[in-house]
C-alpha positions as CSV (number, residue, x, y, z in Angstrom):
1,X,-28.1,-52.9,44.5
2,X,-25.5,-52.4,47.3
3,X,-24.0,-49.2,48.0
4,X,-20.3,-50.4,46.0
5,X,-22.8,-51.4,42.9
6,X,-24.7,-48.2,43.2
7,X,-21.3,-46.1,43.4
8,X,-19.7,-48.2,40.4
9,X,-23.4,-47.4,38.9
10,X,-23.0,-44.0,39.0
11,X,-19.2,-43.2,38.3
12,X,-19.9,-45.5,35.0
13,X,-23.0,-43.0,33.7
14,X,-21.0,-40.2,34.6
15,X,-17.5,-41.2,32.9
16,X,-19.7,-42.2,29.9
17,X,-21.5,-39.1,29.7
18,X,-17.9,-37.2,30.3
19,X,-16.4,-39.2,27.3
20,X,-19.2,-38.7,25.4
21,X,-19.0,-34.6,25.8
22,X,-15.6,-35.5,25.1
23,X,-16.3,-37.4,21.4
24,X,-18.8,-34.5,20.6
25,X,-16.2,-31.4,21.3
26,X,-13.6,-33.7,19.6
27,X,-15.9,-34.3,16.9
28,X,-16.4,-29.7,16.7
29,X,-13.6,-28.7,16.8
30,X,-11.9,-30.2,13.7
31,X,-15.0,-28.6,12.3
32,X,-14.9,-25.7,14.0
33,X,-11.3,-25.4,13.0
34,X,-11.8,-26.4,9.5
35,X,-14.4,-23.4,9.0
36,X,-11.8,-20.9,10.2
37,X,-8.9,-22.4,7.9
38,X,-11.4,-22.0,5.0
39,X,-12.0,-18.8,6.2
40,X,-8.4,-17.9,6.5
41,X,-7.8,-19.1,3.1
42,X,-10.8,-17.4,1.6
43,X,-9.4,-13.9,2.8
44,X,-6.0,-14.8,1.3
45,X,-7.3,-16.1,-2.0
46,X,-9.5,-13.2,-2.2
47,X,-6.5,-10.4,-0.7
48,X,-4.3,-11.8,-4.2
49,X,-7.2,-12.1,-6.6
50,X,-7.6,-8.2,-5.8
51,X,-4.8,-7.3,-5.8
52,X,-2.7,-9.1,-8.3
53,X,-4.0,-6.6,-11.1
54,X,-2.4,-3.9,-10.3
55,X,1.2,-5.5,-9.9
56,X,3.3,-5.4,-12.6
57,X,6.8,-6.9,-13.8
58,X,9.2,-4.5,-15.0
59,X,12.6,-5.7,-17.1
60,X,15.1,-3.3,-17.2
61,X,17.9,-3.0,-20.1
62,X,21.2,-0.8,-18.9
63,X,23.8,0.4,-22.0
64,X,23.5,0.5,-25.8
65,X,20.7,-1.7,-27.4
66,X,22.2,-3.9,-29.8
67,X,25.8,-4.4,-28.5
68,X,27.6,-6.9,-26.2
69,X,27.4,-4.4,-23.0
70,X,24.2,-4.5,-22.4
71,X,22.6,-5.4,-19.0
72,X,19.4,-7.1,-18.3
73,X,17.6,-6.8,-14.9
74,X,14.9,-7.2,-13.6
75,X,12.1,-5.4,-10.6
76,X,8.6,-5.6,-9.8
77,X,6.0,-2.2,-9.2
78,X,2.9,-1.5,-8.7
79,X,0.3,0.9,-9.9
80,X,-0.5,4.0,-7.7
81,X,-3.3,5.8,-9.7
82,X,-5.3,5.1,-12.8
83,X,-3.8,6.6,-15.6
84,X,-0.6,3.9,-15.4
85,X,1.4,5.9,-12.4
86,X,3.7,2.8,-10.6
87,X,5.4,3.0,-7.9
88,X,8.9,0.6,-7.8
89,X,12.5,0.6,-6.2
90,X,14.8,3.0,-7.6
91,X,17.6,0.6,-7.7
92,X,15.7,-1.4,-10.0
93,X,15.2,1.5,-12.7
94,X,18.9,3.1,-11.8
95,X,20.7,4.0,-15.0
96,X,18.0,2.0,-17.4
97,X,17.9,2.8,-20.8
98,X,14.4,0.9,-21.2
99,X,11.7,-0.1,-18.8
100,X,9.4,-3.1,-20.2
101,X,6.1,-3.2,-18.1
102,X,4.2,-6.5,-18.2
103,X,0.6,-6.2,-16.5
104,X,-0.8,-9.1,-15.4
105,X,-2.4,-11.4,-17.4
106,X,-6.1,-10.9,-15.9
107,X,-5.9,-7.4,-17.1
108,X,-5.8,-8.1,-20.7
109,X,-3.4,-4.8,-20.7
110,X,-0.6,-5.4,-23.4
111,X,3.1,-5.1,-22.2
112,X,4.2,-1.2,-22.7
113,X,7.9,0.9,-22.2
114,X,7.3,3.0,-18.9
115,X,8.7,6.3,-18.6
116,X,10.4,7.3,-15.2
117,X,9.3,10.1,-14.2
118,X,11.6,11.0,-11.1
119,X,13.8,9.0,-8.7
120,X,14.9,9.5,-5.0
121,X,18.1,8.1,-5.0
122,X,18.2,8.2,-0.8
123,X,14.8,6.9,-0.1
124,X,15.0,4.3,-3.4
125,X,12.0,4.9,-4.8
126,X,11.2,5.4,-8.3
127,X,8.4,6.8,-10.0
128,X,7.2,5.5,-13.6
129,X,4.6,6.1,-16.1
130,X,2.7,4.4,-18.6
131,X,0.3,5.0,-21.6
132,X,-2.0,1.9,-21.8
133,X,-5.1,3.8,-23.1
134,X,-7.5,2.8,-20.5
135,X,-7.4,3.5,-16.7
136,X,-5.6,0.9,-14.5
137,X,-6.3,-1.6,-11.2
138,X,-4.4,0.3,-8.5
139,X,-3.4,-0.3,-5.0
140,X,-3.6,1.9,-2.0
141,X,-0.8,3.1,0.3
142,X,-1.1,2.2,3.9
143,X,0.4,2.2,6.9
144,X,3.6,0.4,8.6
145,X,3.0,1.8,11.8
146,X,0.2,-0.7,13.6
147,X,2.1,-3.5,11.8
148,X,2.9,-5.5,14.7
149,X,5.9,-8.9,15.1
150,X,4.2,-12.0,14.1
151,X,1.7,-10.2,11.8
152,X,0.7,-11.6,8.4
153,X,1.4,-10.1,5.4
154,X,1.8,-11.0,1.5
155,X,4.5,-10.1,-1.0
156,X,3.6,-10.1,-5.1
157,X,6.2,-9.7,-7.5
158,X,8.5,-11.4,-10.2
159,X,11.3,-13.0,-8.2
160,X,14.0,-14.3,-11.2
161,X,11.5,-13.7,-13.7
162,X,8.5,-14.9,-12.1
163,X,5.6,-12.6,-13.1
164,X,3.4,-11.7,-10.4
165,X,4.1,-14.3,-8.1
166,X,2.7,-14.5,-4.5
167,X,4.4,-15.6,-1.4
168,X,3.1,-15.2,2.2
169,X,4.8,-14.7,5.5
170,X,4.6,-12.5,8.5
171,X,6.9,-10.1,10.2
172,X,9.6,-10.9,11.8
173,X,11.3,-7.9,13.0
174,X,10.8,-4.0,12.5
175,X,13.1,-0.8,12.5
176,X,15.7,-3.1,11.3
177,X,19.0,-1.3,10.2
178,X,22.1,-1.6,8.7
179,X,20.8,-2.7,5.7
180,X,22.2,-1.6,2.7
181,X,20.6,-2.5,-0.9
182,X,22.0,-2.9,-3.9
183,X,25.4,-1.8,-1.5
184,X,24.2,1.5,-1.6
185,X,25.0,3.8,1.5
186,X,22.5,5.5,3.5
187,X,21.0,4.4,6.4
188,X,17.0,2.5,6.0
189,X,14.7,1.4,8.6
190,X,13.2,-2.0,7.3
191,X,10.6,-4.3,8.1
192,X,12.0,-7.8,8.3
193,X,10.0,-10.8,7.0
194,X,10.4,-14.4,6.2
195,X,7.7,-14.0,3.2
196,X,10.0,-15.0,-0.3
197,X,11.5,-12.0,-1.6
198,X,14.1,-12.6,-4.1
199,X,16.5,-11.1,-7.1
200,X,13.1,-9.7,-9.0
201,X,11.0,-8.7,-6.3
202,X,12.4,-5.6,-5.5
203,X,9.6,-2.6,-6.2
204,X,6.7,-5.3,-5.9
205,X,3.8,-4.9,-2.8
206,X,3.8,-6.1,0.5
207,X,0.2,-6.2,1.3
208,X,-1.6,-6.3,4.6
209,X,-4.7,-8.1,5.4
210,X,-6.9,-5.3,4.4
211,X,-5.1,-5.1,0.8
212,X,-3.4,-1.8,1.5
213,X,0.5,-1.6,0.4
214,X,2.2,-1.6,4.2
215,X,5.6,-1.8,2.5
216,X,7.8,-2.2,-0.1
217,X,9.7,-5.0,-1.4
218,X,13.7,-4.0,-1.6
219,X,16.4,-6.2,-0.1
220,X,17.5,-9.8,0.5
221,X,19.8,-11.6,2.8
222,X,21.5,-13.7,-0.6
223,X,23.3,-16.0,2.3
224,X,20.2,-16.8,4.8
225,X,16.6,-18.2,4.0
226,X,13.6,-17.0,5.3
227,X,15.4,-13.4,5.9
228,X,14.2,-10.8,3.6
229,X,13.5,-6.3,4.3
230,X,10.9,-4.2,2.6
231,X,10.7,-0.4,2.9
232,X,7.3,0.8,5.3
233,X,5.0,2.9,3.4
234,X,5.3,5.7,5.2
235,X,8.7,6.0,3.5
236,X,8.0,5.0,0.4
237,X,4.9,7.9,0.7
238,X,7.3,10.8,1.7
239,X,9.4,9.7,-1.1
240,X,6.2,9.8,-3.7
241,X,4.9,13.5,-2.1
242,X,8.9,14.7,-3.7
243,X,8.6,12.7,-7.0
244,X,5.0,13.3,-7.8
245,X,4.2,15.5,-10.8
246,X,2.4,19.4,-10.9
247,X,0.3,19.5,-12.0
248,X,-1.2,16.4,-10.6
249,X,-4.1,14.5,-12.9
250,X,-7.5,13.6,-11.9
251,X,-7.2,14.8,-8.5
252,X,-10.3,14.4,-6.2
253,X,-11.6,18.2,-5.7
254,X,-12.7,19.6,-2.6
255,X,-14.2,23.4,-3.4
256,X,-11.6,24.8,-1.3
257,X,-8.9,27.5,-1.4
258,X,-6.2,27.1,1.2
259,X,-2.5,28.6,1.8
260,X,0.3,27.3,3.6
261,X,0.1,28.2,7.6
262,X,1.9,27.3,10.6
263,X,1.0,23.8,11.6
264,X,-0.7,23.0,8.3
265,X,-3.1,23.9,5.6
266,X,-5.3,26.9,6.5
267,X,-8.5,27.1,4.4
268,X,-9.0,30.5,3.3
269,X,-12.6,29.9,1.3
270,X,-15.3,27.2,1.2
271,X,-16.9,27.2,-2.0
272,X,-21.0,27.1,-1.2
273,X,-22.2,23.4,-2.2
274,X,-18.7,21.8,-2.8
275,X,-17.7,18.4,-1.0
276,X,-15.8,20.3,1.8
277,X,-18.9,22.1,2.5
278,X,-21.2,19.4,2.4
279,X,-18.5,17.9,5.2
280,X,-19.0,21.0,7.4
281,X,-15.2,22.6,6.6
282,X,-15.0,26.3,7.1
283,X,-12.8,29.2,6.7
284,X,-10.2,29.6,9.1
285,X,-9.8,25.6,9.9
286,X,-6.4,24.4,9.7
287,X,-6.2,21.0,8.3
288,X,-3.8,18.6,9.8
289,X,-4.3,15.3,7.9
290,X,-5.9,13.3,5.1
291,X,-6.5,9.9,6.0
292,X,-4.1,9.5,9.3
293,X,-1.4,11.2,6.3
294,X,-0.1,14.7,7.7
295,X,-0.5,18.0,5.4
296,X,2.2,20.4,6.7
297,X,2.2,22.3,3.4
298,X,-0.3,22.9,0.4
299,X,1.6,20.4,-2.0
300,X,1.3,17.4,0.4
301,X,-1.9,18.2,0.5
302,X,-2.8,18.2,-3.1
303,X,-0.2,15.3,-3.8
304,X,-2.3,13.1,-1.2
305,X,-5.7,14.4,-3.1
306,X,-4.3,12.9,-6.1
307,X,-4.3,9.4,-4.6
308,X,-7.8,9.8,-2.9
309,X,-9.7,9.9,-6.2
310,X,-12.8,11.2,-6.8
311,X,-15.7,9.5,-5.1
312,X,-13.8,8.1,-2.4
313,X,-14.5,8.9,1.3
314,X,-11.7,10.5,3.1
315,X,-10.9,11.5,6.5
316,X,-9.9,15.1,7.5
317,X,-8.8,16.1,10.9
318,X,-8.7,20.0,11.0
319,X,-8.1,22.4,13.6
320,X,-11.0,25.0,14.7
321,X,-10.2,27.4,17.3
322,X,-7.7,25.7,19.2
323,X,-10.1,22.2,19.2
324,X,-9.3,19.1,16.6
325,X,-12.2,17.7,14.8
326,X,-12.5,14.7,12.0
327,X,-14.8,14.9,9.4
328,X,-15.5,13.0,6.4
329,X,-15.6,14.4,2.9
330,X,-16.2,12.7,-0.7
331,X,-14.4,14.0,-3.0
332,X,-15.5,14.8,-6.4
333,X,-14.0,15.6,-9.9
334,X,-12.8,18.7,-10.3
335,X,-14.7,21.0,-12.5
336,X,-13.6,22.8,-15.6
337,X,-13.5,26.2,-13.8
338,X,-11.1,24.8,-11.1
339,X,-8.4,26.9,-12.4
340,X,-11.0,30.6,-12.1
341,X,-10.5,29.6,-8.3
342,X,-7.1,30.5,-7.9
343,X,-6.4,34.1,-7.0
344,X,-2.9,35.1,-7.0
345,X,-1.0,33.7,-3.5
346,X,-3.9,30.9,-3.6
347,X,-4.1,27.3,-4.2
348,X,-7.7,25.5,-5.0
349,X,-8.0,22.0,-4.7
């Protein structure tokens, strides 16, 4: 074979073996991109399996039942503890007369009237009750603040009358102001997304990846598509710590006693074999935060207990002589003689 056959030899084998590399990575990656689409959708399917439950519809009636004036709207919540606490926009509950709750069909819980407990007007948060008998799905507040543009994140409510409808977008813009809902003054900070919020949504979830509540569902742009604003949870939160009733239910129990200090909550007493002593708390710490959520004062605190339920770990970052630890702590029910561990000027939680 002559030098021009050998070379036309050898460029042929290796364009053939190139091309074939080529078929075989064209061949993978569909594959390979197929397994993280099903992977994707897996996460998704399973994020609104989980946490469909504990969204709820809510129809509102507004005047005198029975007469011409009457006014029918309509909202979306979602539950916040287990014995029927929800969490919705106050706008959506304003002036009602009667709040119909309709859990979601998985639940098998019947419709019920809620009761609102307390509403913060400025922040637009509302908070309701309801008697269904049994302990309820909930969902967990999270936080706003590593949310980033471009993020995913999933909305679940009844947009005109849609029970417990899912839609799925990501964020578009955050700190957004100047956004008034309802026409109400005041001035918000709003996450922007182009997830489907609509007339009904308001009050309703918007989830993370994880399945914590990063937000809540409150305003539309009627005039654009693909434009919608929910409320961060950490102002939703602040607004829940003002409405949230004392004494608080079920709280998870620590075995402490504590009193309101500069920079936090000082723990004055450890009781011996509680869950803050099994997590190595002492007199004398300060603590500074449950779960990233700042204590400043003794009823933050306990309000933030109320949502860590018992059993759950939890995350405290204290102060001990001048240095800042974290430790973890389960939390367990509180026991009958909780209330022999309040001396006067105390709290025990």
């Amino acid at each position: 074979m002559d030098g021009a056959a050998r070379g036309r030899g050898y460029l042929g084998a290796g364009w053939c073996a190139l091309l074939l590399a080529g078929a075989v990575a064209a061949r993978a990656a569909p594959r390979d991109g197929a397994l993280e689409v099903a992977r994707e959708r897996r996460l998704l399917v399973s994020l609104a399996r989980d946490a469909r439950p504990a969204v709820v519809a809510l129809f509102t009636e507004t005047g005198t039942a029975g007469t011409p004036d009457v006014h029918k709207g309509l909202g979306s919540g979602f539950f916040i503890h287990p014995d029927g606490y929800l969490l919705t926009s106050q706008h959506v509950v304003q002036g009602a007369t009667r709040v119909r709750v309709q859990p979601a069909p998985e639940t098998g819980l019947p419709e019920t009237e809620a009761q609102v407990l307390g509403e913060d007007e400025a922040a637009d948060v509302a908070l309701l009750k309801v008697e269904l008998g049994r302990p309820v799905p909930v969902l967990r507040l999270g936080r706003s603040a590593p949310l980033q543009v471009a993020d995913w994140i999933m909305v679940i409510g009844n947009p005109f009358g849609l029970p417990h409808t899912v839609s799925l977008g990501i964020v578009s813009f955050k700190g957004r102001t100047g956004i008034h809902p309802g026409g109400r003054g005041g001035e918000f900070e709003f996450i922007q997304t182009d997830a489907a919020i609509n007339p009904g949504s308001s009050g309703g979830p918007v989830l993370g990846l994880d399945g914590e509540v990063v937000a809540m569902a409150n305003a539309v742009n009627v005039s654009g598509q693909g434009i919608a604003f929910a409320q961060p949870s950490e102002a939703v939160e602040a607004a829940l710590l003002r409405l949230w009733p004392d004494p608080v239910p079920r709280r998870s129990w620590l075995g402490l006693r504590v009193r309101d200090a500069a920079g936090g909550v000082e723990v004055e007493a450890v009781q011996p074999g509680g869950p803050a002593a099994a997590a190595g708390l002492r007199a004398g710490d300060v603590i500074l935060s449950l779960d990233d959520r700042e204590a400043p004062l003794v009823r933050a605190l306990a309000a933030q207990l109320a949502l860590t339920f018992p059993g759950t770990p939890a995350s405290l970052r204290v102060l001990r002589n001048g240095r800042a630890l974290t430790l973890s702590v389960r939390g367990a029910a509180a026991p009958a003689q909780d209330a022999a561990l309040r001396p006067p000027g105390s709290s025990a939680m």
